[in-house]
C-alpha positions in Angstrom: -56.5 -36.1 -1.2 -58.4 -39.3 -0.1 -57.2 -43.0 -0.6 -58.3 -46.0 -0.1 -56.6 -49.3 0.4 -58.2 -52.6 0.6 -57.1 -56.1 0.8 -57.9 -58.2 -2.3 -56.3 -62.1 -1.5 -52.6 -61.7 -0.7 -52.2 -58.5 -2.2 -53.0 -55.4 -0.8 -54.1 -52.6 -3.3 -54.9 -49.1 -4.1 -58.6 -49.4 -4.3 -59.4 -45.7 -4.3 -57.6 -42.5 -5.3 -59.0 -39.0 -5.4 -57.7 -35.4 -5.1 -58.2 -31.7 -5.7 -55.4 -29.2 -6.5 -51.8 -30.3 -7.2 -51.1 -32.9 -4.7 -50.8 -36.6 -6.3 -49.6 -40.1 -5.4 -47.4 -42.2 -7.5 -48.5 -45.7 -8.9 -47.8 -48.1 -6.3 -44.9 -50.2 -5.5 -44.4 -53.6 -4.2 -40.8 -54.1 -3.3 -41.8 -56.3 -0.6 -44.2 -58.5 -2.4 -48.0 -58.3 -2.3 -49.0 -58.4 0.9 -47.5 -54.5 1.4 -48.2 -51.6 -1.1 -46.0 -48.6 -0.5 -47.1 -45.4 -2.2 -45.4 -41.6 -2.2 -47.8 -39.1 -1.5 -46.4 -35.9 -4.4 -47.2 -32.1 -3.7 -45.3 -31.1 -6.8 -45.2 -27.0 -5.7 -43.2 -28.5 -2.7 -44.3 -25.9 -0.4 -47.5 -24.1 1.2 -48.1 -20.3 1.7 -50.2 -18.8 4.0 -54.2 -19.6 3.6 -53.3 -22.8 1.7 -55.1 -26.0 2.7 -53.9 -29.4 2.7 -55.9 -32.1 3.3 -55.0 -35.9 3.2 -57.9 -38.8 4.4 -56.3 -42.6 4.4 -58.8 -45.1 4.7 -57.3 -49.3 5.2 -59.9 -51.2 5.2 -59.5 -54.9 7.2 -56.2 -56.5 7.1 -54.7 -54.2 4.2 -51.1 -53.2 4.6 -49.9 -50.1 3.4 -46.4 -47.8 3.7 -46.9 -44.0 2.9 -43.8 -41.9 2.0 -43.0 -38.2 0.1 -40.0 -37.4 -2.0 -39.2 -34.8 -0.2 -39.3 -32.1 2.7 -42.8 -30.0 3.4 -41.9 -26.9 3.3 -44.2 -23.8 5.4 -43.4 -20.3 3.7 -44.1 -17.2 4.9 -47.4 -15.9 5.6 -48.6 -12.5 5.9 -51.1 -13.3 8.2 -53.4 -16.3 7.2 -52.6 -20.0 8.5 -51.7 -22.9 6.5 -54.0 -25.5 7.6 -52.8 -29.2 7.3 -55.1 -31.8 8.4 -54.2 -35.5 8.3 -56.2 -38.7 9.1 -55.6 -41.9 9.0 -58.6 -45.0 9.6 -57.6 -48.4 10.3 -60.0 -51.0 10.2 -59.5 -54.1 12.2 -56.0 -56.0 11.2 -54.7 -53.1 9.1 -51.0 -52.1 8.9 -49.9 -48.5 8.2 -46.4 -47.4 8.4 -46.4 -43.4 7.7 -42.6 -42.1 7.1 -42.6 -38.5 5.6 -39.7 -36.6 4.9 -39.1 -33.1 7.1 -41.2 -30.6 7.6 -39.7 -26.9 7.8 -41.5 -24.2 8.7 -39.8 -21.1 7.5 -39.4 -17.9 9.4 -42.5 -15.8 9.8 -44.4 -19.1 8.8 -48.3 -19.7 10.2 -49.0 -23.4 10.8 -51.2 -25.4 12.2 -50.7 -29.1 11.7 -53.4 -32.2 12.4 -52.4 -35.3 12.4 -54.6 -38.5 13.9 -54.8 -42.1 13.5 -58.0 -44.2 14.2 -57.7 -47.6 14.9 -59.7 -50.7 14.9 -59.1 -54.1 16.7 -56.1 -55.7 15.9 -54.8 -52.5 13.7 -51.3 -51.4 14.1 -49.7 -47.9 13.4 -45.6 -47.0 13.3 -45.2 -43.8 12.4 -43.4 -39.9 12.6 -42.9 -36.9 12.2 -39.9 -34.4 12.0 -39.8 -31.0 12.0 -37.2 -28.0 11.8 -38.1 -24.7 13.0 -36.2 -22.0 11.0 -33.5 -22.8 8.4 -30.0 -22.6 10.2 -27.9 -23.6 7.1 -29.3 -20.6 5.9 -28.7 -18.5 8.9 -32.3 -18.0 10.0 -34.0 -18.6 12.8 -37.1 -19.1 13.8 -37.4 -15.6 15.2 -41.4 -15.0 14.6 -44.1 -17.5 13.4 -46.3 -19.8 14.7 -46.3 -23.8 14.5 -49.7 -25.2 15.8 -49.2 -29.2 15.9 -51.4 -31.8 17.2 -50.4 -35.8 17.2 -52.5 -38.6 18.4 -53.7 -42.1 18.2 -57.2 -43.5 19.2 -58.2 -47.1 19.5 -62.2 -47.7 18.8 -62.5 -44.1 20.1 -60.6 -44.3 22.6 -57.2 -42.2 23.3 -54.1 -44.3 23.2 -51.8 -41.1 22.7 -52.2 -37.1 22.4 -50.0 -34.6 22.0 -50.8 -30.8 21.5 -47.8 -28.5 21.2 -47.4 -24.7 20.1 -44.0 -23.2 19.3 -44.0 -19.5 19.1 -41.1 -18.4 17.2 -38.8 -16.5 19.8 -40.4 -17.3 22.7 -38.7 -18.6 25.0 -40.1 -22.3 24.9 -37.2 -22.5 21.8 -34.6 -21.9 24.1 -35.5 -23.1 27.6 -34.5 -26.7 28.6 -38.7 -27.3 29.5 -39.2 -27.0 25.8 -36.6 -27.5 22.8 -33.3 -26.2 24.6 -32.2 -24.4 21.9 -32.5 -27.2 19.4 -34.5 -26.1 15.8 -35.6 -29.8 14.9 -37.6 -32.1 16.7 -39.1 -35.3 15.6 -41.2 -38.0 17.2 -41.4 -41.9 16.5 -44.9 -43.3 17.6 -45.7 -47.0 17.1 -48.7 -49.1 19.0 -48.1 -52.4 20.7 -50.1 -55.3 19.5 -49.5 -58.3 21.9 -46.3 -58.9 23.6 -43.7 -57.4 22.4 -40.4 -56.7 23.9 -38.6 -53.3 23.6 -35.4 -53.9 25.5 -33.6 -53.6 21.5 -35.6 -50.6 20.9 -34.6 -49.0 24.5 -31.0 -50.1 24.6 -30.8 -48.7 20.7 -31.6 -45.0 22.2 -29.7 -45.4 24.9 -26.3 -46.3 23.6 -27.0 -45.2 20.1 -25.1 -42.2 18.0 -27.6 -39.6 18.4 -29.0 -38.6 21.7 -32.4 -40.3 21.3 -35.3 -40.9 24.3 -37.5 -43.5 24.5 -41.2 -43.9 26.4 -43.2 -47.0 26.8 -47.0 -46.1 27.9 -49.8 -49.0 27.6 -50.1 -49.9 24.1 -47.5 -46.4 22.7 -43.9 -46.8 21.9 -42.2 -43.5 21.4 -39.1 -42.6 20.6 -38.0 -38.5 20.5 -35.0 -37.0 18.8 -33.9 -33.2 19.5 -31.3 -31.6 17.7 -29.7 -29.8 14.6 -30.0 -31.9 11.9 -33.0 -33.4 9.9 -30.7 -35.7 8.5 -29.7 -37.4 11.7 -33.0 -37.2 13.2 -34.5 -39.6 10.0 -31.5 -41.7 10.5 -32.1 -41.9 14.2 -36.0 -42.9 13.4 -35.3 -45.1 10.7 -33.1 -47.6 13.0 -35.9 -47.2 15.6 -38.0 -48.2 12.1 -35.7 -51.2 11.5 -36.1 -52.1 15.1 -39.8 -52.2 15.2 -40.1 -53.9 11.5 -38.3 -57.0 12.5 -39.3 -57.6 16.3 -42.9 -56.3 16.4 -44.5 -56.8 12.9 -42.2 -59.7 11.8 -40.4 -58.8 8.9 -37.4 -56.7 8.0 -37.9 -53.2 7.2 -38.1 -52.7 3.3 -37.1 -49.2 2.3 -38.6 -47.0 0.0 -36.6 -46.6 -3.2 -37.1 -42.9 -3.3 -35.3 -42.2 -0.1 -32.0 -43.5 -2.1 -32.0 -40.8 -4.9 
């Protein structure tokens, strides 16, 4: 799937939209006014199976403003051998705005993934976005106990790295259970955001710090992040979404908006 959003006046539209294969987005919303579009990316299977690919190219183009969100959780099924192969990419042009808030990913037991997911920036674009995932299915009793979850995660600025991350989670292996890796915990998610300007993080800190959920925060050049490890998918979105909130108001200027579909 590739989309393109451009800025036409105040209003910020969906200038471009194609796809192969079942995944779809949803006419655009603007429950914030014109200047933001926020569209929900649809893969109505709701799963992948091993050899499946999923690609998904978003272009802004100068000064466009877009928020990207899915229904519901990505789920990895069992393979028999062949990878599912997500790549994602995401290109800013200079003054874009791009808020990318997915719902879970779980990668089921004896699952084969690997995951790309970068952002390309121009001058003056800005990026707040995450990702959660949950290894295994422990409402269901199982455990990650064999599988392989392949995940990358950065953000470059006119080529040039601001943040990367490579990780590789084998299931069983002891990076699942030792404190140097997950410490036991089968969900994980990670809050990135750039810093444009000045921009003061002492709400943002103080928010993991003394919040409900045991939350960490980093602060490296122009990269926020904020990391939740856990139990629960549920309280790791929660946890994100007041780091969201936090970000919304103090570094782009205006309260966060939230989708509609995360309320039914």
């Amino acid at each position: 799937m590739a989309l393109r959003f451009a800025r036409q006046g105040l209003r910020t539209a969906l200038v471009a939209n194609r796809h192969h294969g079942p995944a779809r987005v949803q006419r655009p919303f603007y429950p914030e006014g014109p200047e933001c579009v926020h569209a929900y990316v649809l893969h109505p299977p709701g799963g992948y199976v091993g050899g499946d690919r999923q690609i998904l190219d978003v272009h802004c183009e100068r000064d466009a403003e877009a928020l990207l969100t899915t229904p519901a959780a990505t789920k990895f099924y069992k393979s028999l051998g062949p990878f599912v192969r997500q790549r994602m990419l995401f290109t800013l042009e200079a003054g874009a705005r791009l808020e990318w808030l997915p719902m879970e990913a779980i990668v089921f037991h004896e699952a084969r993934v690997q995951s790309t997911l970068r952002i390309d920036l121009g001058a003056g674009a800005s990026f707040a976005g995450w990702d959660i995932v949950c290894l295994g299915r422990p409402a269901s009793h199982e455990p990650f106990v064999s599988g392989v979850f392949d995940q990358r995660f950065s953000v470059w600025r006119e080529g040039l790295p601001l943040w990367v991350e490579h990780a590789v989670y084998e299931g069983g292996s002891a990076v699942l259970r030792q404190k140097y890796g997950l410490g036991g915990a089968c969900v994980y998610a990670t809050f990135v955001c750039t810093k444009m300007g000045e921009f003061d993080a002492a709400a943002l800190r103080a928010m993991c710090r003394d919040g409900p959920e045991p939350l960490s925060f980093s602060e490296n050049g122009d990269i926020l992040v904020v990391r939740y490890l856990g139990e629960s998918a549920q309280r790791a979105r929660d946890a994100l979404t007041r780091a969201w909130h936090i970000v919304r108001r103090a570094h782009f200027g205006v309260g966060a908006c939230e989708p509609r579909i995360w309320q039914t």
